[in-house]
C-alpha positions in Angstrom: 36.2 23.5 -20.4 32.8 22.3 -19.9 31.6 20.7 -17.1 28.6 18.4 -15.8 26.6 20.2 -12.5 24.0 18.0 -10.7 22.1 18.4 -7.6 21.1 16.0 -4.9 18.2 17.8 -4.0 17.7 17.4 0.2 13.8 15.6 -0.3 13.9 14.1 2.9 12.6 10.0 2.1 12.0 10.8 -1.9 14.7 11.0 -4.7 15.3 14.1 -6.9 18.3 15.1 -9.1 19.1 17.5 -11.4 22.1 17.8 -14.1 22.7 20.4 -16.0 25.2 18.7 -19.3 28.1 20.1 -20.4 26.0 21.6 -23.4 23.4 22.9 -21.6 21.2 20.3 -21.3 18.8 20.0 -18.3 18.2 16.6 -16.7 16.0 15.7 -14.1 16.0 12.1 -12.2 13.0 11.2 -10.1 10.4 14.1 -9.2 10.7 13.8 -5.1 9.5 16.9 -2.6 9.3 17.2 0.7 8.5 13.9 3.1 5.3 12.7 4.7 6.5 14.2 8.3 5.3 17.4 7.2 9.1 18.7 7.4 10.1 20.5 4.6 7.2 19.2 2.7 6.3 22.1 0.7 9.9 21.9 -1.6 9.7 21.4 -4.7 12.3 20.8 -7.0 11.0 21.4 -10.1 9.6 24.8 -9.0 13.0 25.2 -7.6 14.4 25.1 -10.9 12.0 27.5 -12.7 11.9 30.1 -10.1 15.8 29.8 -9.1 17.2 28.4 -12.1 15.6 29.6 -14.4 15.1 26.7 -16.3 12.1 26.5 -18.7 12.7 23.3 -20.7 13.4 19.6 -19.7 15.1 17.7 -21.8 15.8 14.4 -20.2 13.3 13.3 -17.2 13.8 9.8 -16.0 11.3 8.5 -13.3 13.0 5.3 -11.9 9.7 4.1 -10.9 6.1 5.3 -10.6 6.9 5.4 -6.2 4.8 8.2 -4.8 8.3 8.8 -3.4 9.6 9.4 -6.9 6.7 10.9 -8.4 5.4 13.9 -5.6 6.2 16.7 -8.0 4.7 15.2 -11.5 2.3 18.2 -11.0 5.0 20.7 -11.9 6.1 18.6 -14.8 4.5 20.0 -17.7 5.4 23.4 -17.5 8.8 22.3 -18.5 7.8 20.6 -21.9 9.7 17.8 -21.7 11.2 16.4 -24.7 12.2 12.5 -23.2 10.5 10.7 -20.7 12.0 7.2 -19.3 9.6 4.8 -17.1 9.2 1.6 -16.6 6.6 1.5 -18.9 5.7 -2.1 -18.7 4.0 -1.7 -15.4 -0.1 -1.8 -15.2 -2.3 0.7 -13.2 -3.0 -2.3 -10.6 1.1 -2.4 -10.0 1.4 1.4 -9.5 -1.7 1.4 -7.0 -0.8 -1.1 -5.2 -0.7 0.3 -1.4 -1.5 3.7 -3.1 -3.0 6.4 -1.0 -6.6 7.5 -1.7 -5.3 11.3 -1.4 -2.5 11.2 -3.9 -5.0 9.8 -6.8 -4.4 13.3 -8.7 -0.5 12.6 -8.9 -0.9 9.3 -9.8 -3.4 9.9 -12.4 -1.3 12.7 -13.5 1.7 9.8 -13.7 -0.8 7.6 -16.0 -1.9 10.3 -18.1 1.8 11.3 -19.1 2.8 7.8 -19.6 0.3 6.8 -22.1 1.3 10.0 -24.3 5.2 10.0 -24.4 7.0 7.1 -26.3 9.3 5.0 -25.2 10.4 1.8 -25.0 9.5 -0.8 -21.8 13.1 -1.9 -20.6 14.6 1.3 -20.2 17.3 0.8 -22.7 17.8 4.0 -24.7 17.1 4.1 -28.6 17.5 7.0 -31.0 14.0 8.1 -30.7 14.2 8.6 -26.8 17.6 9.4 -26.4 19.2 12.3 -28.4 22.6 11.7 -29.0 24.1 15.1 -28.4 24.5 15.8 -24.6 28.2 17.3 -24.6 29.7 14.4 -24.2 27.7 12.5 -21.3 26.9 9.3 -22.1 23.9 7.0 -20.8 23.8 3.5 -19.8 20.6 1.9 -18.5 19.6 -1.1 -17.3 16.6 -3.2 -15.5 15.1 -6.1 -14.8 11.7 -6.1 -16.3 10.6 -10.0 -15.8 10.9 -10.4 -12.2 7.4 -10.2 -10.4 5.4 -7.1 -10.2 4.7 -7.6 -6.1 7.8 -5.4 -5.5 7.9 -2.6 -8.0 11.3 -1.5 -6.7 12.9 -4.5 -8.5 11.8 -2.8 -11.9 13.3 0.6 -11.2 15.8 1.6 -13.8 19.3 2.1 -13.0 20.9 4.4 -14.9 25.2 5.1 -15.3 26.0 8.0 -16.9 30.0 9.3 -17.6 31.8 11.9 -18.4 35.4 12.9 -19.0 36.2 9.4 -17.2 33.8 10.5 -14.3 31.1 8.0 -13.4 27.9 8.5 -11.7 25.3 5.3 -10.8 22.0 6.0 -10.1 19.6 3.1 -8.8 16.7 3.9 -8.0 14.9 1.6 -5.7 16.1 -1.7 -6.5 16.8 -4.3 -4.1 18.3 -7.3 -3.8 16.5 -9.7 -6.2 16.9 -7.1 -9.1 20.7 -6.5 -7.7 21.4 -10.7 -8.2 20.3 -10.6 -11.3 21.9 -7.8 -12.8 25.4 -9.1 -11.1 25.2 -12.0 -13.9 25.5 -9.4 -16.6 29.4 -8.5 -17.6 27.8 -5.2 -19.7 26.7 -4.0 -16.3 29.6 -5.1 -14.3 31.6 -3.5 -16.6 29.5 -0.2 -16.7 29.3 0.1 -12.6 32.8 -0.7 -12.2 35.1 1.8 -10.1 32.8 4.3 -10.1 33.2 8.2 -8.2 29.6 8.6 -7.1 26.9 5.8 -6.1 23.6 6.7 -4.9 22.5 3.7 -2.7 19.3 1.8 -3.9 16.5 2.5 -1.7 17.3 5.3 0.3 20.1 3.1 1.5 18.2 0.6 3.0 19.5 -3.1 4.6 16.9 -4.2 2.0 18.3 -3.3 -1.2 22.7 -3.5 0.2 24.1 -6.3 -2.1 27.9 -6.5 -0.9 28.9 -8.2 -4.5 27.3 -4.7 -6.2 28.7 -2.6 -4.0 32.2 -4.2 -3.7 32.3 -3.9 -7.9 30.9 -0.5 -7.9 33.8 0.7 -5.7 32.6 4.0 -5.3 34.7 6.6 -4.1 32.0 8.1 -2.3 28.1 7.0 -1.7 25.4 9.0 -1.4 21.8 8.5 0.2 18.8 10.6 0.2 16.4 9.7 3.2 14.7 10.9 5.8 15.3 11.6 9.4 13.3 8.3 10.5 14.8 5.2 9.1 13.2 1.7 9.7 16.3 -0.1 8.4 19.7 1.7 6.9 23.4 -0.2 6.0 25.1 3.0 6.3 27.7 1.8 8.0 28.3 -1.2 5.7 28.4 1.6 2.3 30.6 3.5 4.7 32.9 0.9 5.1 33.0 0.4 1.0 33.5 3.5 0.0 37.6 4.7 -0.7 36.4 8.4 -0.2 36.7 11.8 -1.1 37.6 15.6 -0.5 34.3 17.6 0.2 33.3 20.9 0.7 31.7 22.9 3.1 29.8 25.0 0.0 30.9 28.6 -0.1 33.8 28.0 1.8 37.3 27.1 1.6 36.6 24.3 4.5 36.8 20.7 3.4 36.8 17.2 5.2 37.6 13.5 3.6 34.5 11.7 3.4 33.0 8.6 2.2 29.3 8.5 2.9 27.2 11.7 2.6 23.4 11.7 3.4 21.2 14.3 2.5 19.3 13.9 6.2 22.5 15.5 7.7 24.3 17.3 5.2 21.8 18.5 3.3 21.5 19.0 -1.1 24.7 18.0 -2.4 26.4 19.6 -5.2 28.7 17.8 -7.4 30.8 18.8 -10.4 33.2 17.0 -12.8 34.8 17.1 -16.1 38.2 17.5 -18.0 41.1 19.0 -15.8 43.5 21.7 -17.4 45.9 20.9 -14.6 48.0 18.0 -14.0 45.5 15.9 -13.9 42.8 14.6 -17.2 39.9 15.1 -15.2 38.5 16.9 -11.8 35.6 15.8 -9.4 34.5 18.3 -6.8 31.6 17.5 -4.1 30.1 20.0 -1.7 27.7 20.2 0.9 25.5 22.7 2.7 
């Protein structure tokens, strides 16, 4: 039976995923490398995917929000020919460049250029021009809040829950607590977060962006965080602590420990795959590390 494969790449303070659908579908979420430090700051995901994978065709990319952080490798993005592109389109030039480095104007210009030419709507909800329906079976929910102010683009990163075979998977972005309250008022989104298997924590897990009412409703059976080695803030220990766990594996190896919290600073890329059980039970969830 088919199955959904997705990567948490290991981009040190950056976000990059991959998910390969049960149909054979590539997906890519947020377009991280290496971090600033100069450690490990040469990887590249997408380049990872081509030369490794042997992936030559996108068809899904999501950028939560237009973060250096979340857009390193949008040099590397064309060669896949990407058939859908989500964004928070609604955001001017003056939003993205706020606090913007002079020597990373080529990636943000390369940013602007690609969202003026692909269509698509400005909240981030799906619609049958940017979302092809037929992904084997995994199904998209998205949400945002696009009116609060434009100071903090992290508020206006998409969050996105995807599901499969009972499996469910939320990815945040950057959002932080004032996009967090908001979305709490909604019963559509408490009802699509709730119990889920895997939760990425908003903002590289920071104190910033840990909203106890989201997390507590989420119920996640295990969080994840990609960051780097130096944190200025991190509720780790509070995502720990609200998180029912999982098995996981030592990858390659029959060696497995219960866990609740991975991060991708210590454990490296994490590998996780999930779909329809032929054993005793309707649906399987397996997690490894490096």
């Amino acid at each position: 039976m088919a199955n959904v494969d997705m990567i948490i790449w290991d981009v040190q303070h950056g976000n990059a995923i991959y998910i390969k659908t049960p149909n054979d579908k590539h997906l890519v979420f947020d377009l991280g490398i290496g971090d600033y430090s100069g450690h490990n700051e040469t990887f590249s995901p997408l380049a990872t995917l081509w030369h490794t994978y042997g992936v030559r065709k996108l068809n899904f990319v999501m950028i939560t929000h237009p973060h250096l952080d979340h857009i390193d490798d949008i040099l590397n993005f064309e060669a896949f020919n990407p058939s859908v592109l989500h964004r928070p389109r609604h955001l001017t030039k003056e939003d993205v460049l706020k606090n913007a480095r002079t020597q990373d104007k080529p990636k943000f210009d390369k940013y602007f250029e690609v969202n003026e030419r692909f269509i698509g709507d400005t909240t981030g909800t799906p619609n049958d021009t940017s979302v092809p329906e037929n992904y084997g079976g995994l199904t998209f929910n998205f949400f945002s809040t696009p009116n609060l102010p434009t100071d903090n683009i992290n508020n206006h990163s998409i969050i996105t829950v995807l599901e499969y075979s009972g499996i469910k998977v939320i990815i945040p972005g950057d959002n932080e607590i004032a996009s967090l309250d908001l979305l709490m008022q909604r019963s559509d989104f408490k009802d699509a977060i709730k119990n889920c298997d895997i939760l990425l924590a908003p903002h590289h897990g920071r104190e910033s962006a840990y909203h106890s009412d989201f997390v507590t409703h989420a119920n996640p059976r295990i969080t994840i965080i990609s960051d780097g080695s130096i944190c200025d803030t991190s509720a780790n220990p509070k995502y720990s602590a609200n998180s029912r766990g999982w098995k996981v594996w030592k990858k390659g190896t029959s060696d497995s420990t219960d866990r609740r919290l991975l991060t991708t600073n210590s454990d490296g890329e994490v590998y996780i795959q999930f779909g329809p059980s032929t054993g005793e039970h309707s649906r399987f969830l397996s997690v490894q590390v490096m």
